[in-house]
C-alpha positions in Angstrom: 11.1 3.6 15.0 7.7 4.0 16.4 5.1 0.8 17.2 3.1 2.1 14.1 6.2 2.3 11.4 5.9 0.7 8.2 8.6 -0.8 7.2 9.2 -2.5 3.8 9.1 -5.8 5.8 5.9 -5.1 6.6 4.9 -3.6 3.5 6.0 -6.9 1.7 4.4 -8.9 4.6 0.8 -7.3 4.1 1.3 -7.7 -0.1 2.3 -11.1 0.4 -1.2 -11.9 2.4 -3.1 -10.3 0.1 -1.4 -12.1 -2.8 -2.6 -15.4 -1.3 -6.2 -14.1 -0.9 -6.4 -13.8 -4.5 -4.8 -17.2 -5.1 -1.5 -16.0 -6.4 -3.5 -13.5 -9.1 -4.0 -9.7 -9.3 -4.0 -7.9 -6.2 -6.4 -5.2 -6.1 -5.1 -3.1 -3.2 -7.6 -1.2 -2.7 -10.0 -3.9 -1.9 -7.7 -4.8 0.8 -8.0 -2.1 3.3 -5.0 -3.0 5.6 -2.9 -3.3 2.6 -3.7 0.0 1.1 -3.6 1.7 4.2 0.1 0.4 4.7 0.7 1.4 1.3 -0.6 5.1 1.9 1.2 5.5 5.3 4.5 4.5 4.1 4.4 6.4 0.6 3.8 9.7 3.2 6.9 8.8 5.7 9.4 8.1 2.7 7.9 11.1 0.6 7.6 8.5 -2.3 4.6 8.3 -4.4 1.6 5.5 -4.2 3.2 3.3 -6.9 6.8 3.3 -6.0 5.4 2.0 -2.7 3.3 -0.2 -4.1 6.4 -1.4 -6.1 8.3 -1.9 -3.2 5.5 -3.7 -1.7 5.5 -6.4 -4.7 9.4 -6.6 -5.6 10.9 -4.9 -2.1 12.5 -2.1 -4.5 11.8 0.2 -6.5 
């Protein structure tokens, strides 16, 4: 575990922020840069795609 791992903690943790941006609506990730880039970085260390870790980012599985 580095400083800059993403874990799915975190992954949720980022979504969750965004979600209460948007007032509990849609979230757009990509308008959210530090949520997107979370997304991104952790769908390369797991080898998973964008939307399974976008999945994992709403629900905390796949």
């Amino acid at each position: 575990m580095g400083l800059f791992d993403i874990t799915e903690e975190t992954l949720m943790a980022q979504y969750k922020r965004a979600w209460y941006d948007c007032n509990r609506g849609f979230v757009d990730p990509r308008k959210y840069p530090d949520l997107d880039h979370a997304i991104t970085h952790y769908a390369m260390e797991h080898n998973c795609s964008y939307d399974d870790a976008l999945m994992i980012a709403k629900n905390g599985h796949r």
